[in-house]
KEKE-3310 file (N, C-alpha, C; in steps of 0.2 Angstrom, whole numbers, plus 5000, padded with zeros to 4 digits):
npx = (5903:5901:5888:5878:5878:5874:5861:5853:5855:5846:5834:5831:5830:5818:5807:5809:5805:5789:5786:5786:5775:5764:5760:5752:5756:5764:5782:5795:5804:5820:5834:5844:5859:5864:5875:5884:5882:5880:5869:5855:5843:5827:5817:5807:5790:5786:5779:5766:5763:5759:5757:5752:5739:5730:5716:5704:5698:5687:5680:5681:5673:5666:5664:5663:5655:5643:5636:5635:5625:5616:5613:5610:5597:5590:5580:5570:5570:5568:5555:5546:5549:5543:5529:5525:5527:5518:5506:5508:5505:5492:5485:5488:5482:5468:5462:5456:5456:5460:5457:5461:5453:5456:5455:5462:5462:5462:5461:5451:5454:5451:5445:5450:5453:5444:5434:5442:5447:5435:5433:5441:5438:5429:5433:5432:5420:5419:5431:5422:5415:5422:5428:5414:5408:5418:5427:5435:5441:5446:5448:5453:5468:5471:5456:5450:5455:5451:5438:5435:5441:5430:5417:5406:5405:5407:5396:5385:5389:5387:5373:5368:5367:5364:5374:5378:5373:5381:5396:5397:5394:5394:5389:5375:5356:5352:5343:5333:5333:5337:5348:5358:5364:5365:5371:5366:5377:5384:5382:5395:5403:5405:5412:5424:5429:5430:5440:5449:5455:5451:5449:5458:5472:5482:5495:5502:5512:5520:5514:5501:5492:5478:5475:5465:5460:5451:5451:5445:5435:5427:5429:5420:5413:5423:5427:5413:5414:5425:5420:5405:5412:5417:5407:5400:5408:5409:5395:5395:5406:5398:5385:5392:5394:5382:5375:5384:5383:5371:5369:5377:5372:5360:5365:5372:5361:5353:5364:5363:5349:5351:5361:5365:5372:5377:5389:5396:5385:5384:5394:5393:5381:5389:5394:5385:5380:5391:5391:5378:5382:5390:5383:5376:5387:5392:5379:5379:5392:5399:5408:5409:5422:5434:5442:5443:5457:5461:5451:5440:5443:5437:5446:5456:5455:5465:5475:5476:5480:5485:5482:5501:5506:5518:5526:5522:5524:5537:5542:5536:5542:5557:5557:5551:5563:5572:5568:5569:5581:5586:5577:5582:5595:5593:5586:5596:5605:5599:5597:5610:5613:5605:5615:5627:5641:5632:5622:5622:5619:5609:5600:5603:5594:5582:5579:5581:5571:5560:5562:5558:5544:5540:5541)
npy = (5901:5897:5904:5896:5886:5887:5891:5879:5872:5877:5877:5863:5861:5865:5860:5848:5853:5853:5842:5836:5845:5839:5826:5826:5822:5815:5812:5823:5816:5811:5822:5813:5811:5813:5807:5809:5798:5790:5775:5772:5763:5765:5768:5753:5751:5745:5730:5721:5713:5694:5692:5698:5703:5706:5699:5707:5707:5705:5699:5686:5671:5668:5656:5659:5669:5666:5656:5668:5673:5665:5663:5675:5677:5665:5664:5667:5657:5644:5650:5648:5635:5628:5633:5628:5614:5611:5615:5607:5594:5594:5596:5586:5577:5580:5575:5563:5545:5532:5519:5504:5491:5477:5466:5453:5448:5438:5433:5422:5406:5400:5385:5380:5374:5363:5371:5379:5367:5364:5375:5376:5366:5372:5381:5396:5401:5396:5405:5419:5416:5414:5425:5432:5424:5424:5412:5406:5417:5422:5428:5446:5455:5469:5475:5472:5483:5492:5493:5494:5506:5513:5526:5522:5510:5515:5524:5512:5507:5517:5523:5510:5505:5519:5530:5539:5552:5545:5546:5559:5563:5576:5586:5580:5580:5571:5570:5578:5571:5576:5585:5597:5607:5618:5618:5600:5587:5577:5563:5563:5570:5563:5550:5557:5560:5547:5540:5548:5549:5538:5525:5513:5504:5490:5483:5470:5464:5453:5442:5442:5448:5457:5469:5478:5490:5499:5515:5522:5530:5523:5507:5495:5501:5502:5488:5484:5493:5488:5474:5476:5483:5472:5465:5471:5472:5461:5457:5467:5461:5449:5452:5457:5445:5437:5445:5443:5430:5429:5433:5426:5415:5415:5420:5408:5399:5405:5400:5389:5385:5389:5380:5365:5356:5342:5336:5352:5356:5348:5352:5366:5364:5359:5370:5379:5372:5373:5390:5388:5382:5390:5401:5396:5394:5405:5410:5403:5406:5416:5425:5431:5427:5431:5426:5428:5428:5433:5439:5454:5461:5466:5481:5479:5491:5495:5497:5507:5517:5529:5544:5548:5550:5554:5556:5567:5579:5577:5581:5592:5600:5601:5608:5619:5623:5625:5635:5647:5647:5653:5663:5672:5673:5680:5694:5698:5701:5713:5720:5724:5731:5743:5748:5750:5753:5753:5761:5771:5770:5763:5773:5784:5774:5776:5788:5790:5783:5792:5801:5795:5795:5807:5810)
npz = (5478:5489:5493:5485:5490:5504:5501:5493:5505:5512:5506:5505:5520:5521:5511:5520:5532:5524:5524:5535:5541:5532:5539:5552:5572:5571:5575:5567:5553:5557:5552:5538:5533:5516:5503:5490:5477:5485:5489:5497:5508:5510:5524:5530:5533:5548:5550:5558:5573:5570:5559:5541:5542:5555:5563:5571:5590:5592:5582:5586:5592:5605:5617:5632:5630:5624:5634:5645:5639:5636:5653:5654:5649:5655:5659:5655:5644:5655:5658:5643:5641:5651:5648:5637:5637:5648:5641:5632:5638:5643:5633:5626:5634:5634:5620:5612:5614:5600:5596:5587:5572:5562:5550:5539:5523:5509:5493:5484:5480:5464:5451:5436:5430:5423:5417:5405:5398:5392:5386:5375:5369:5359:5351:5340:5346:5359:5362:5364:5373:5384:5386:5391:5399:5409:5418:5428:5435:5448:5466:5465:5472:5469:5463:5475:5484:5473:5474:5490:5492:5485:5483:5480:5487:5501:5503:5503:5514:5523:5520:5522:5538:5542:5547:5548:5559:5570:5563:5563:5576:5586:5580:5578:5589:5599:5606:5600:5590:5579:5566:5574:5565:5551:5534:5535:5537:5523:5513:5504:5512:5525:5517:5514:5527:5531:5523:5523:5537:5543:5536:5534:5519:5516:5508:5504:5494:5491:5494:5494:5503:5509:5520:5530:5539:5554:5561:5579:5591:5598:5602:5599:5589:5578:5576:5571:5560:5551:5549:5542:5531:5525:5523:5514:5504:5499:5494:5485:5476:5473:5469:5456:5451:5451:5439:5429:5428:5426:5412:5407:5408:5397:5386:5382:5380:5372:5363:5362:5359:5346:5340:5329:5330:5337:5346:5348:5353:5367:5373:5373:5384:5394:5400:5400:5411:5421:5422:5432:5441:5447:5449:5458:5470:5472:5479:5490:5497:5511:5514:5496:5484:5491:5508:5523:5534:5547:5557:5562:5577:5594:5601:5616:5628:5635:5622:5614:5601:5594:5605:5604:5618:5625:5614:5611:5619:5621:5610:5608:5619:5615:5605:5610:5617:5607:5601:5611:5614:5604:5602:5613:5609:5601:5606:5613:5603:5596:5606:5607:5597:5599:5607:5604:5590:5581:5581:5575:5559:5562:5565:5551:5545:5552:5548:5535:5532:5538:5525:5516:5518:5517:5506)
capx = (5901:5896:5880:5875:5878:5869:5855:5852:5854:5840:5829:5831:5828:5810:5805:5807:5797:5784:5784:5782:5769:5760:5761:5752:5755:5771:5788:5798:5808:5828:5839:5849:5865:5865:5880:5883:5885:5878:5863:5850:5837:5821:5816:5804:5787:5784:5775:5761:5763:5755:5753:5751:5731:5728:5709:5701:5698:5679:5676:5681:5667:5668:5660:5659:5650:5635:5634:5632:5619:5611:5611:5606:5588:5590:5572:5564:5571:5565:5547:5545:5549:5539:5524:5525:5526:5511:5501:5507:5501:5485:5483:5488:5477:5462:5464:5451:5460:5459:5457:5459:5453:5458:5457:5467:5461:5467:5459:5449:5458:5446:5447:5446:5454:5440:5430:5447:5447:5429:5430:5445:5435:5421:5436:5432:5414:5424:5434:5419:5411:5427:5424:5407:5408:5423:5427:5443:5442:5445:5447:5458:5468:5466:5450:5447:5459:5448:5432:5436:5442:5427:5413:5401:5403:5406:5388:5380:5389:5384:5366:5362:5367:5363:5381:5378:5374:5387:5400:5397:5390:5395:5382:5368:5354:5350:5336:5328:5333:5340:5355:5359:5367:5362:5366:5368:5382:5382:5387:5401:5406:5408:5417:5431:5431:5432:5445:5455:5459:5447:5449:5468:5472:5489:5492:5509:5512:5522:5508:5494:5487:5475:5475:5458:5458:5449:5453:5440:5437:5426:5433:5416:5412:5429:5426:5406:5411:5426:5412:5404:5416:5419:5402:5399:5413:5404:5389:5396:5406:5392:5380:5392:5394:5377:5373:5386:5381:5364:5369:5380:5366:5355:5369:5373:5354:5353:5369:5359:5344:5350:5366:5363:5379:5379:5395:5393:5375:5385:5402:5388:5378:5392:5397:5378:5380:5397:5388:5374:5385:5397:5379:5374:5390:5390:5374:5381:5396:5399:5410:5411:5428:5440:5443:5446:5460:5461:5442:5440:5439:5435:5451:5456:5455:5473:5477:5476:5487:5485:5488:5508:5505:5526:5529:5519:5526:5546:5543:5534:5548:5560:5555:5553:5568:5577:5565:5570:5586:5584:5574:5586:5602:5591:5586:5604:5609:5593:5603:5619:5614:5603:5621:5632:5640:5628:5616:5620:5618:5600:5597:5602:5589:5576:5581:5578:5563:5556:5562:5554:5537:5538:5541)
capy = (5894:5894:5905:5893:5880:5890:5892:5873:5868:5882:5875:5856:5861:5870:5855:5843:5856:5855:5835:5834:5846:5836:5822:5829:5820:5812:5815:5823:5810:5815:5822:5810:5814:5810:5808:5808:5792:5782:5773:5773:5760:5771:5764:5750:5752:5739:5722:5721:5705:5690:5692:5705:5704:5702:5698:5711:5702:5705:5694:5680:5667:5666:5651:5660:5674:5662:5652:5671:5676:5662:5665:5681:5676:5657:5663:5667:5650:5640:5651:5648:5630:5627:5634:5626:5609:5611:5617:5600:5589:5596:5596:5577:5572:5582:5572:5555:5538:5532:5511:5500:5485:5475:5461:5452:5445:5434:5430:5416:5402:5395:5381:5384:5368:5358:5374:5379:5361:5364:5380:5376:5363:5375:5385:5403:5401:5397:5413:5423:5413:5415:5434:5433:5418:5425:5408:5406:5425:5423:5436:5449:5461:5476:5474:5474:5488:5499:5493:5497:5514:5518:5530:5518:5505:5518:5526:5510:5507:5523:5521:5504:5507:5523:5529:5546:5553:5541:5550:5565:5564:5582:5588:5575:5582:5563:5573:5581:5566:5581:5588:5604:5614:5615:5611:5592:5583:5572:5556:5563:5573:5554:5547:5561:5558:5540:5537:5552:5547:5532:5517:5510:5498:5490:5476:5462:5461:5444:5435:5445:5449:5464:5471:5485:5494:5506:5517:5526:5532:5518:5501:5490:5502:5501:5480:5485:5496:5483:5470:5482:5485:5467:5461:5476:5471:5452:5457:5470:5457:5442:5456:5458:5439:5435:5450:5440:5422:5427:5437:5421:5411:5419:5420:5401:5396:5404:5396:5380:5385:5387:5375:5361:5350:5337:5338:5357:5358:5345:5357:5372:5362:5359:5378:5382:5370:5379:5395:5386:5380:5396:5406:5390:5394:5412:5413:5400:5406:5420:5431:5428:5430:5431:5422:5431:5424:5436:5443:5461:5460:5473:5482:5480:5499:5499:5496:5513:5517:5536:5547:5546:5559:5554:5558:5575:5582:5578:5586:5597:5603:5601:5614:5625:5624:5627:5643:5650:5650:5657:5670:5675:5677:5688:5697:5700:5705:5719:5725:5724:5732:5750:5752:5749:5759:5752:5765:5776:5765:5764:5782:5783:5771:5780:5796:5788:5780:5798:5804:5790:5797:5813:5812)
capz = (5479:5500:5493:5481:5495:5509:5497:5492:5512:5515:5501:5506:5523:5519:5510:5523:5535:5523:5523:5540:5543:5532:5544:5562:5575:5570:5574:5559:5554:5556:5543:5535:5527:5510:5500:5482:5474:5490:5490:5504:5506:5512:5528:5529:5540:5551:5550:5562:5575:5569:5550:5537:5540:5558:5563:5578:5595:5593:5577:5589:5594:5612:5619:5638:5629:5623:5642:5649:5637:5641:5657:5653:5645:5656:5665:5645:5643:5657:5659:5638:5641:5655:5646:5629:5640:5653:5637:5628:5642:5643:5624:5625:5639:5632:5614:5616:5613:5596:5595:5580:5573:5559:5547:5533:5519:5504:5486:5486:5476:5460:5447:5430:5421:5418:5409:5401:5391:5386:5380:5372:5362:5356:5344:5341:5351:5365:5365:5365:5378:5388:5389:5393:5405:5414:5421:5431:5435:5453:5468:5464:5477:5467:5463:5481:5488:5471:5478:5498:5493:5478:5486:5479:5494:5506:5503:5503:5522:5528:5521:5526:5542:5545:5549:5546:5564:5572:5562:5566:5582:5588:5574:5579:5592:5600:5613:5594:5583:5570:5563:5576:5562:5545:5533:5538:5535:5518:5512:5504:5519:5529:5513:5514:5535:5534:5519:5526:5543:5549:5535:5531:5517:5515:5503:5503:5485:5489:5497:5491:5509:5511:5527:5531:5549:5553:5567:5579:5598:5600:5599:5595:5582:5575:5574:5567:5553:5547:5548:5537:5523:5522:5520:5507:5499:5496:5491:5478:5470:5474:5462:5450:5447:5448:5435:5425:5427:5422:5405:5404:5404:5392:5380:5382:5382:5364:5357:5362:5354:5336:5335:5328:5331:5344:5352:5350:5359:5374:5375:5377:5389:5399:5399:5405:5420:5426:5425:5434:5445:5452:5454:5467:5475:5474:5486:5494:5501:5516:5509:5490:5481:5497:5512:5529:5537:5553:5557:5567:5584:5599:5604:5624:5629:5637:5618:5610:5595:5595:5603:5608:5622:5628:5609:5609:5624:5621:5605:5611:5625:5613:5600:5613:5618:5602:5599:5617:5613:5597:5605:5617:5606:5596:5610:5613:5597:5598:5615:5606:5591:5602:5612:5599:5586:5572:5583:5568:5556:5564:5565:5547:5542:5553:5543:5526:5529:5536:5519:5512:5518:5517:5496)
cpx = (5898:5891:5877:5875:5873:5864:5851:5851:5845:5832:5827:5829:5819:5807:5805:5804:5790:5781:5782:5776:5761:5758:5761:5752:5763:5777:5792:5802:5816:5833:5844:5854:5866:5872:5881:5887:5883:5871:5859:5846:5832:5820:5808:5796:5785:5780:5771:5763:5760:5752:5752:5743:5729:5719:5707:5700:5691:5676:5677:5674:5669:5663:5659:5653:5643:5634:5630:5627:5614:5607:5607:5597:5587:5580:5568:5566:5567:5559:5545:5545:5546:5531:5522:5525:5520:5507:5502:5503:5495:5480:5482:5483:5470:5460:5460:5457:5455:5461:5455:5457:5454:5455:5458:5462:5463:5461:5456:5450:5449:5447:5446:5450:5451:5436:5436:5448:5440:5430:5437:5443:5429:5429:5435:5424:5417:5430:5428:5416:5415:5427:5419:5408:5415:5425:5435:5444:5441:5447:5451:5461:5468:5461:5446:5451:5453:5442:5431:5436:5436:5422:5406:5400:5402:5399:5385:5381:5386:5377:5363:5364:5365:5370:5380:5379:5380:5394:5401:5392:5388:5392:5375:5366:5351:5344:5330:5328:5335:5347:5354:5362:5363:5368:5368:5373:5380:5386:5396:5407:5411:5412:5425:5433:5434:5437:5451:5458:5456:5451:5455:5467:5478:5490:5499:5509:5515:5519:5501:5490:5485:5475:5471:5459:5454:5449:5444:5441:5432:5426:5428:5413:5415:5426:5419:5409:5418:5423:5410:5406:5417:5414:5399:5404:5413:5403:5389:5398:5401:5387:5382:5390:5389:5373:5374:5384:5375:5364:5371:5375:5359:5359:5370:5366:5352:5358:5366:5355:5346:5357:5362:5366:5380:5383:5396:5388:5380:5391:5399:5384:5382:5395:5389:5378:5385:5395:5383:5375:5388:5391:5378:5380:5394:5385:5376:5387:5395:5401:5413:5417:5435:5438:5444:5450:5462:5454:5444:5440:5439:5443:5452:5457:5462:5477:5477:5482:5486:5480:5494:5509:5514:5527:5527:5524:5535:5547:5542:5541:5553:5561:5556:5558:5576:5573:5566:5577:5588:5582:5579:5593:5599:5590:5591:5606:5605:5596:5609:5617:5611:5611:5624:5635:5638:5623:5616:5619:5610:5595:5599:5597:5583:5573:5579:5573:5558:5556:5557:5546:5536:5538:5534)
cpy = (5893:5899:5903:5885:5880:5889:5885:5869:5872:5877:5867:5857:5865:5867:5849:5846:5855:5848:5834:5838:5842:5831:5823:5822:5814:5815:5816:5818:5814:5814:5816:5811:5812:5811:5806:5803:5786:5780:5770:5769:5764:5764:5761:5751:5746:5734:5722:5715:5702:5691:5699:5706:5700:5702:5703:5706:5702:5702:5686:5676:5665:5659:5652:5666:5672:5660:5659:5674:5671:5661:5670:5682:5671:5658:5664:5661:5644:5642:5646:5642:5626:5626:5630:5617:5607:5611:5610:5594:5590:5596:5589:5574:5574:5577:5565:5549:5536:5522:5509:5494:5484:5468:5461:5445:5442:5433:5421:5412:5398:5389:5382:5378:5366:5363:5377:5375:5363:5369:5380:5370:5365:5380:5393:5402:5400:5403:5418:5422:5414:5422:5434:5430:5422:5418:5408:5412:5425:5429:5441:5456:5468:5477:5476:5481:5494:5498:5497:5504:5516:5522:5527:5512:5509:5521:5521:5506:5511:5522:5516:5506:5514:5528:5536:5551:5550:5545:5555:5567:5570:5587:5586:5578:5576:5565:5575:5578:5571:5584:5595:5610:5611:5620:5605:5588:5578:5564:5559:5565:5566:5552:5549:5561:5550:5536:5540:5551:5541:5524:5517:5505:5497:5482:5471:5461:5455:5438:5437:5445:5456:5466:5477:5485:5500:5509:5522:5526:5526:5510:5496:5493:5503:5493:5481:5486:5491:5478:5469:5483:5478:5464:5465:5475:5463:5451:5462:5465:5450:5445:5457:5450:5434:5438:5446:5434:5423:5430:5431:5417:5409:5419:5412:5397:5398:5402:5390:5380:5385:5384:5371:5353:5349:5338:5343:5357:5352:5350:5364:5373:5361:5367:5381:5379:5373:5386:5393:5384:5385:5400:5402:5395:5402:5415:5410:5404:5415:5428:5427:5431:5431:5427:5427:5427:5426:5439:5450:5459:5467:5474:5482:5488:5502:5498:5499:5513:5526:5540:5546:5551:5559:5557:5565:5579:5581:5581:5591:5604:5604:5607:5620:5629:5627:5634:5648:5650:5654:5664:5674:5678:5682:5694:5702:5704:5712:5724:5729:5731:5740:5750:5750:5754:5758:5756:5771:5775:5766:5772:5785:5781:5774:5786:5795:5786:5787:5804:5803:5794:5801:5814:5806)
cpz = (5486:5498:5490:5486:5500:5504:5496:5498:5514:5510:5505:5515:5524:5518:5515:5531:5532:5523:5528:5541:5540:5534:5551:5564:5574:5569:5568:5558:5553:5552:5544:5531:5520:5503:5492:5481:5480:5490:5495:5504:5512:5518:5527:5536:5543:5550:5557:5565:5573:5564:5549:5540:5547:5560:5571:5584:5594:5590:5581:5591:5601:5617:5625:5636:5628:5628:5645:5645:5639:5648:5658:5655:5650:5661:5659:5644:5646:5655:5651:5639:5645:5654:5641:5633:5645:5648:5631:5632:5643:5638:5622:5630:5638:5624:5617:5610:5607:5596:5587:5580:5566:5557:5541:5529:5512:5497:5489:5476:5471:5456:5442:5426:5419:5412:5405:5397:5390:5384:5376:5366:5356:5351:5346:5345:5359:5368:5364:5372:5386:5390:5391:5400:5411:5419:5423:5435:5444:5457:5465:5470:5475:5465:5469:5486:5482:5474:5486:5496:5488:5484:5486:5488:5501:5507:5504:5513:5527:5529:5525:5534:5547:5550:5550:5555:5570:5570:5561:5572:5588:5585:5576:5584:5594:5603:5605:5590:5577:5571:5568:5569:5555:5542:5535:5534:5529:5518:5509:5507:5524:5525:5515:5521:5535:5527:5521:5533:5547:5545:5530:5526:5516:5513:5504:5495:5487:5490:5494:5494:5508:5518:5527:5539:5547:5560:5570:5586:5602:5598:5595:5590:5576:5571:5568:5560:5549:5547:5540:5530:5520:5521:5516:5503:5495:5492:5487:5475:5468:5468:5458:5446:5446:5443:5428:5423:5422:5413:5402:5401:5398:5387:5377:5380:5373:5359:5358:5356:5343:5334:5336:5328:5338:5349:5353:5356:5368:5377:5379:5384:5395:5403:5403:5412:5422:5427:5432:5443:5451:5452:5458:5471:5476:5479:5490:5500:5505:5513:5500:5487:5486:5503:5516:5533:5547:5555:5560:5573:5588:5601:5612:5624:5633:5630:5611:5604:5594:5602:5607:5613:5626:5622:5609:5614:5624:5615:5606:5616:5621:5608:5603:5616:5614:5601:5605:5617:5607:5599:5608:5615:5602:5599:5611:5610:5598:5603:5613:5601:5594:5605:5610:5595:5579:5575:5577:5563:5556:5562:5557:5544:5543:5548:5537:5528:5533:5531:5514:5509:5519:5508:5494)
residu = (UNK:UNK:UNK:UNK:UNK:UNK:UNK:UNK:UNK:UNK:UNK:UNK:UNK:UNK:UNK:UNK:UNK:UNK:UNK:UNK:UNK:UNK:UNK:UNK:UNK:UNK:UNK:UNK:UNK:UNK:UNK:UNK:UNK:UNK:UNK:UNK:UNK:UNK:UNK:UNK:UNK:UNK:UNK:UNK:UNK:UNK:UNK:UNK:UNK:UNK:UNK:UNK:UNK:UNK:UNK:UNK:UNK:UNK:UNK:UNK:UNK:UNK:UNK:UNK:UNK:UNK:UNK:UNK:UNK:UNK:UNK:UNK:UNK:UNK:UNK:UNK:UNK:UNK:UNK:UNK:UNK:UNK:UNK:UNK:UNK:UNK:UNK:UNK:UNK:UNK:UNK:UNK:UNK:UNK:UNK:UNK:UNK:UNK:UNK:UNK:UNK:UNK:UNK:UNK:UNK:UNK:UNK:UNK:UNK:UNK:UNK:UNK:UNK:UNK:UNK:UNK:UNK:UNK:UNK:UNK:UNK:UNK:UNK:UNK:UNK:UNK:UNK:UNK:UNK:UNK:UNK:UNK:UNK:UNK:UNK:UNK:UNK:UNK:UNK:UNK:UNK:UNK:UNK:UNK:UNK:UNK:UNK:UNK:UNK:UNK:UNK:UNK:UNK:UNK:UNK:UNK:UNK:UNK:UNK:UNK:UNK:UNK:UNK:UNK:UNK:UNK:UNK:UNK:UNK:UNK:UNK:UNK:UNK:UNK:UNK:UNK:UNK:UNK:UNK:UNK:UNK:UNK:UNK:UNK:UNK:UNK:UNK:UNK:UNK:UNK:UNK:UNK:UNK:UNK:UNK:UNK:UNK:UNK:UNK:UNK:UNK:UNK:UNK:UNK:UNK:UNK:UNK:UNK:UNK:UNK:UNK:UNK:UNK:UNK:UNK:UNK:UNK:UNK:UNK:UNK:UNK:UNK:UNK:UNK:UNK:UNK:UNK:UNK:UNK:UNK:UNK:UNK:UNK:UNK:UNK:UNK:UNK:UNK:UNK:UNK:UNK:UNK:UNK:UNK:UNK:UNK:UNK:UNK:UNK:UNK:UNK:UNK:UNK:UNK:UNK:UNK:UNK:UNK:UNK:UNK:UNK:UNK:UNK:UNK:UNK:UNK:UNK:UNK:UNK:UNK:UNK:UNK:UNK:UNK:UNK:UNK:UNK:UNK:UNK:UNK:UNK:UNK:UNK:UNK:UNK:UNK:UNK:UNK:UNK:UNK:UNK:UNK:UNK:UNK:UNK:UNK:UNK:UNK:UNK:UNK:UNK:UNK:UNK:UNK:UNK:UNK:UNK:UNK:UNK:UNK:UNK:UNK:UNK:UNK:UNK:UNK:UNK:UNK:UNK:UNK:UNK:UNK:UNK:UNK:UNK:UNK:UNK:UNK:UNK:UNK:UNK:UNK:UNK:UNK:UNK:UNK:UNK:UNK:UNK:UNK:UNK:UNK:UNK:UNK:UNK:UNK:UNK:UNK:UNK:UNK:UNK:UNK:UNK:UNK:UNK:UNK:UNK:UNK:UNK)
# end
C-alpha cells in the first residue's frame, strides 16, 4: 500500500510540473492539500482597479494637449491668418462701388361702371364687346413685373438707347469706336447681365407696390436706365391699348353699320365714344397704366450698397482661422501617425500597394 501511495504522489507531482511549465514567467502556484470529501473553491483572479473594463490613459481628450499643438503650429496659424486677411482687404478695396437707384410704382386706378351698365344693356353683344373692348381692364402688377423681366422691353432699352457699349464697356474701343474682341457682345448677352445682377423687382402683394432698382457703378446711370424701363414700360402697354382701341373701334363701327335698332345703334354708339375716349387719354397720359409714386433719383456717392468690404474681411479672417486650425491638428496627427506604432501599419500599406503594382 505505501508503493501505491509513493506512486500516486509522484504522478500528481509531475502533473503539476507540467502545469506550471506551461505558464513562463509565473510562479508555480503552491501545493494545496487536498482532502478527501473537502471542497475547495479554486482561486479567483483578480478584478482590475476601476471596473471590469478599464479605459487606457491615451483615449483620453486632454484639453492641455490641444493648447500645446496649437501652440505648436501658433506661427501656421497667425502667418495663414495674416495672409488670407491682407489678401481680403485688398480684394475689398479693389472691388468698384456699386450704387442703386429706385422707384415704386402702383396700378393706375380706372372707372368701369358707367361702360359696365352699357354693356350690360346690349345682352349677348355686350359680352362680346366686353372681351374685345377690354373696358375696366386697368393696371396690373403682374403684368408689369412679366413685362420688366420679358427680353422684349429689355432689347428695346438697350437698342433705343444704344446701351450696348455702356454695358460692356471693358469690351468697347471709345479711341476706334469698335468692339475690341470679337465677337461683340449681343443683345441677349446685356439681357442675361442686366436681369442677373443689375435689375431688382419686388412686389407687396398687400398694397400692390412694385418696386425696380437697378444697381450699377455709376450712380446717374443707375437713375437713367430706371427712367428707361419705366418709360418702356408705358409705351409698351400705351401700344398695346391703342392696338386694342383701334380693332375696338373697327369692330364697334361695324356693329353700327348693319344694326338697325335704335336704342341698339345709341348703346353701340356710346361704347364707340369710350373706346374714343380711353385712346385720347392713353396719349395723353405720362406714364400710361401706373402711377409712379417715388421717381429714380442719382445716389449720393457715400451711399453704396455693395460691397460690404467690413463683411468680406471678418469672413474672410474668420474662415481662415478655422482652416489653420484644422490644418495644424492634421499636421499633428501626420507627425503622430510617422513616429508612432501605426508606422507599421504604414509600411504595410506601402508594401501592398507595391504589390499592387507589380501584378
Amino acid at each position: 500500500m505505501d508503493g501505491i501511495a509513493e506512486l500516486d504522489q509522484a504522478i500528481e507531482d509531475h502533473f503539476l510540473e507540467l502545469r506550471n511549465k506551461k505558464r513562463p514567467g509565473k510562479e508555480p502556484a503552491p501545493e494545496t492539500e487536498i482532502r478527501e470529501g473537502t471542497d475547495v473553491e479554486p482561486a479567483q483572479p483578480a478584478r482590475p482597479v476601476g471596473g471590469p473594463y478599464p479605459y487606457p490613459e491615451e483615449d483620453e481628450i486632454n484639453l492641455l494637449d490641444l493648447f500645446i499643438v496649437l501652440l505648436k503650429h501658433k506661427w501656421l496659424i497667425i502667418g495663414m491668418v495674416f495672409f488670407i486677411g491682407v489678401t481680403a482687404v485688398i480684394v475689398s478695396l479693389a472691388l468698384p462701388n456699386i450704387y442703386r437707384s429706385q422707384a415704386t410704382i402702383v396700378p393706375r386706378e380706372q372707372e368701369k361702371s358707367a361702360a359696365s351698365s352699357a354693356l350690360s344693356a346690349l345682352g349677348g353683344l355686350g359680352g362680346i364687346a366686353s372681351e374685345l373692348v377690354g373696358l375696366g381692364g386697368g393696371g396690373d402688377v403682374e403684368k408689369f413685373e412679366v413685362v420688366l423681366n420679358s427680353r422684349e422691353l429689355t432689347q428695346r432699352v438697350v437698342k433705343k438707347h444704344k446701351l450696348l457699349p455702356r454695358l460692356f464697356k471693358n469690351k468697347w474701343d471709345p479711341a476706334k469706336d469698335k468692339w475690341g474682341e470679337d465677337p461683340a457682345p449681343t443683345i441677349q448677352d446685356a439681357y442675361k447681365q442686366i436681369t442677373g445682377s443689375m435689375l431688382t423687382l419686388s412686389r407687396d402683394r398687400k398694397t400692390d407696390v412694385l418696386t425696380l432698382q437697378f444697381d450699377h457703378e455709376d450712380p446717374e446711370f443707375a437713375r437713367d436706365m430706371v427712367d428707361h424701363y419705366l418709360t418702356e414700360l408705358s409705351e409698351s402697354l400705351r401700344e398695346e391699348t391703342l392696338k386694342d382701341a383701334m380693332e375696338n373701334k373697327r369692330f364697334l363701327t361695324k356693329q353700327l353699320e348693319i344694326t338697325s335698332d335704335v336704342l341698339l345703334k345709341e348703346k353701340i354708339s356710346s361704347l364707340l365714344a369710350n373706346q374714343i375716349e380711353k385712346e385720347t387719354f392713353a396719349r395723353a397720359q405720362k406714364y400710361y397704366s401706373f402711377i409712379v409714386l417715388d421717381p429714380p433719383i442719382v445716389s449720393d456717392l457715400d451711399k453704396k450698397v455693395k460691397p460690404k468690404r467690413s463683411l468680406i474681411c471678418i469672413l474672410s479672417v474668420t474662415v481662415a482661422g478655422f482652416v489653420a486650425i484644422f490644418l495644424a491638428f492634421f499636421l499633428e496627427y501626420i507627425h503622430n501617425v510617422r513616429h508612432s506604432e501605426d508606422e507599421e501599419r504604414l509600411n504595410k500599406l506601402r508594401k501592398y500597394r507595391k504589390l499592387r503594382k507589380h501584378d
